[in-house]
C-alpha positions as a printed Julia matrix, in Angstrom:
176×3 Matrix{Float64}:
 -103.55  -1.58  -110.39
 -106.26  -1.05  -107.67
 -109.89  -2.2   -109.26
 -112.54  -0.46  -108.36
 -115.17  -3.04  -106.61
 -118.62  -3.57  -108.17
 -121.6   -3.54  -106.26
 -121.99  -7.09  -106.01
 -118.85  -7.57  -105.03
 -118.57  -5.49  -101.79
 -120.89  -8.71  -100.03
 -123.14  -6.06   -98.23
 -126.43  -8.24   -96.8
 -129.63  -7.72   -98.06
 -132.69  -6.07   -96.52
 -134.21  -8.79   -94.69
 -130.82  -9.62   -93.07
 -130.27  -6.01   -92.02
 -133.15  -5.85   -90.49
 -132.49  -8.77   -88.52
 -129.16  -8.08   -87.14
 -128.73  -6.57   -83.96
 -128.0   -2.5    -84.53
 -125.77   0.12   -82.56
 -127.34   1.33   -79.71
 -127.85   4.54   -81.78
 -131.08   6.7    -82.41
 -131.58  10.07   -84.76
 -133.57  12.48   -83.92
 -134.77  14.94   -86.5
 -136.45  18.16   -85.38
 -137.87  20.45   -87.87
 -135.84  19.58   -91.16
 -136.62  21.15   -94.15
 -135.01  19.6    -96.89
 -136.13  16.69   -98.1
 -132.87  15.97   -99.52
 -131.64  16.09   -96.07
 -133.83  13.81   -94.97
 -133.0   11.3    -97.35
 -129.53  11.35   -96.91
 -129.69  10.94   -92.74
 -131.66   7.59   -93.9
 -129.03   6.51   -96.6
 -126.31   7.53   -93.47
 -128.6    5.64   -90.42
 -128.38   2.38   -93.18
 -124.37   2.97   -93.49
 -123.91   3.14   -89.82
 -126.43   0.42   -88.83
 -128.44   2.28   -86.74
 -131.31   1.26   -84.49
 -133.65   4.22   -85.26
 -134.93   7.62   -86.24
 -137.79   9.66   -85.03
 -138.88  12.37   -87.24
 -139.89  15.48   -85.01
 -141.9   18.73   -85.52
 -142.29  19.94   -90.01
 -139.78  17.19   -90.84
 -141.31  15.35   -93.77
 -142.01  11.44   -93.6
 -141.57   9.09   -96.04
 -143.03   7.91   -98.85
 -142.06  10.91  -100.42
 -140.22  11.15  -104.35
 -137.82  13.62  -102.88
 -136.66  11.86   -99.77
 -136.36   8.78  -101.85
 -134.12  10.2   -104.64
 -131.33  10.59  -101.54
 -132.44   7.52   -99.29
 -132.15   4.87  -102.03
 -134.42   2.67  -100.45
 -133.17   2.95   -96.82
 -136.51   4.31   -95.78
 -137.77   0.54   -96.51
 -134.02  -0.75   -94.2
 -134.85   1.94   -91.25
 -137.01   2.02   -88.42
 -138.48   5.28   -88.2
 -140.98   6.82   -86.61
 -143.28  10.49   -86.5
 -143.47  12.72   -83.16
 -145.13  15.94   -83.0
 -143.37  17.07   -79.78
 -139.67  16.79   -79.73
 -139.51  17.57   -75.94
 -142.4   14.72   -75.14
 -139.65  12.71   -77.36
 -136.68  14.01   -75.33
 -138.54  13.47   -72.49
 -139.1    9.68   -72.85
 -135.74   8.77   -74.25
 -134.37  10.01   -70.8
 -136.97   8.6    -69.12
 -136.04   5.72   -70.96
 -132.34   5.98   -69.77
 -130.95   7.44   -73.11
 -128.4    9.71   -73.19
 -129.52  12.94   -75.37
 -126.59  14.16   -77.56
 -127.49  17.87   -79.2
 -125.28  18.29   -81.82
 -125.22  22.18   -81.79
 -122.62  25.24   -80.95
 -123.44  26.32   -77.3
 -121.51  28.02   -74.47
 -120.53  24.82   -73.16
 -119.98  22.09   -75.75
 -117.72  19.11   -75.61
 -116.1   18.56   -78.74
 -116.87  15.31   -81.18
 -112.82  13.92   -80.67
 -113.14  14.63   -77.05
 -116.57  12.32   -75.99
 -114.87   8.93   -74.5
 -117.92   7.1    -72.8
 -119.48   5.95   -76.09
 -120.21   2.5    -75.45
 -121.88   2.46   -72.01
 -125.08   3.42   -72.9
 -127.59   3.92   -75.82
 -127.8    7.58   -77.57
 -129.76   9.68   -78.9
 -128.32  12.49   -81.53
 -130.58  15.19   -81.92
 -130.11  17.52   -85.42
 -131.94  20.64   -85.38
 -133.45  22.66   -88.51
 -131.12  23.69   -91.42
 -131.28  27.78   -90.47
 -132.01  27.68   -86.15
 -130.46  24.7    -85.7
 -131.45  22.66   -82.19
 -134.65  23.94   -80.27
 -132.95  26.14   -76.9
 -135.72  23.59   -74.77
 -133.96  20.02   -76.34
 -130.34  21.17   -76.02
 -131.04  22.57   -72.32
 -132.73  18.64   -71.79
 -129.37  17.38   -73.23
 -126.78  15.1    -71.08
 -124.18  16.4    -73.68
 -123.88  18.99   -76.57
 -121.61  17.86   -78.94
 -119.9   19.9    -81.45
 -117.98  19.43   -84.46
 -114.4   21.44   -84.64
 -114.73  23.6    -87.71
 -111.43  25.45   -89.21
 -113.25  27.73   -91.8
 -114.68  30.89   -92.23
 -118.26  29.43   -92.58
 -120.16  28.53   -89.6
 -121.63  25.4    -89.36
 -122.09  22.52   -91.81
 -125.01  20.85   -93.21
 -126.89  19.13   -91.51
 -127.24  15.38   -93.22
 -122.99  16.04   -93.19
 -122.89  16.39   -89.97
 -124.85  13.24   -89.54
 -122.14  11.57   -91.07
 -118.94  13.3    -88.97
 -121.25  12.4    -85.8
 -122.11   9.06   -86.71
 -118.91   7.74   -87.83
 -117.22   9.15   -84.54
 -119.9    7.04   -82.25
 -120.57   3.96   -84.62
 -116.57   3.09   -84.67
 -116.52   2.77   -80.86
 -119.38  -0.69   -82.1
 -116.57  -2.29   -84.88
């Protein structure tokens, strides 16, 4: 038989020590997300994959908020976030900054997720663009790489706080 862990058992560390520990040299960036759901699930996700940041850009709602909380499950209190107005002043200074600035969008000229190899020599920046337009044409054509994920489907793109996941995994295990 194969038990199913309990909570307590799987040894995760608390808030304080999270906090404390040196993170992946990862940042979110959220531009214009609508659902608050979504919102509160990239926080649960930027907890899971121990990540440094996320900047909330443009309508995308900021925390406290019931809704984002029902998804987050306390990882707005675990995350450092942060509100910008302008996502291209925020683009802007992350290069200047030298970040690299990862789109994660379908574009004419796109380098698939599986097919990124220089993960780990610099810090990044994953931009997710609004549930219906997706990534502002100004941010992805600031980008040093589009990045998108290989669908098989008839449907045409995923949601958004899912792709978070697909994205983040792919970058955080090049960190473990």
């Amino acid at each position: 038989m194969n038990r199913k862990l309990k909570l307590w058992e799987l040894e995760r560390v608390d808030e304080q020590t999270f906090k404390g520990q040196e993170k992946f040299p990862l940042i979110i960036v959220l531009n214009d997300i609508r659902s608050l759901s979504n919102i509160g699930s990239f926080f649960r996700t930027a907890d899971a994959f121990n990540v440094e940041k996320i900047y909330l850009c443009g309508i995308t709602a900021q925390p406290p908020h019931r809704e984002i909380h029902k998804t987050a499950l306390g990882a707005t209190d675990t995350i450092d976030w942060e509100y910008r107005e302008d996502i291209n002043e925020l683009v802007s200074q992350l290069k200047g900054d030298g970040i690299a600035v990862c789109s994660i969008e379908q574009a004419e000229k796109t380098v698939l997720l599986h097919e990124i190899s220089d993960l780990t020599d610099r810090k990044f920046a994953l931009v997710f663009g609004n549930e219906v337009d997706g990534v502002d044409q100004s941010v992805i054509d600031s980008s040093d790489y589009i990045i998108e994920i290989p669908q098989f489907g008839t449907k045409h793109s995923l949601n958004v706080s899912v792709c978070a996941g697909i994205v983040l995994w792919e970058f955080a295990k090049k960190y473990i």
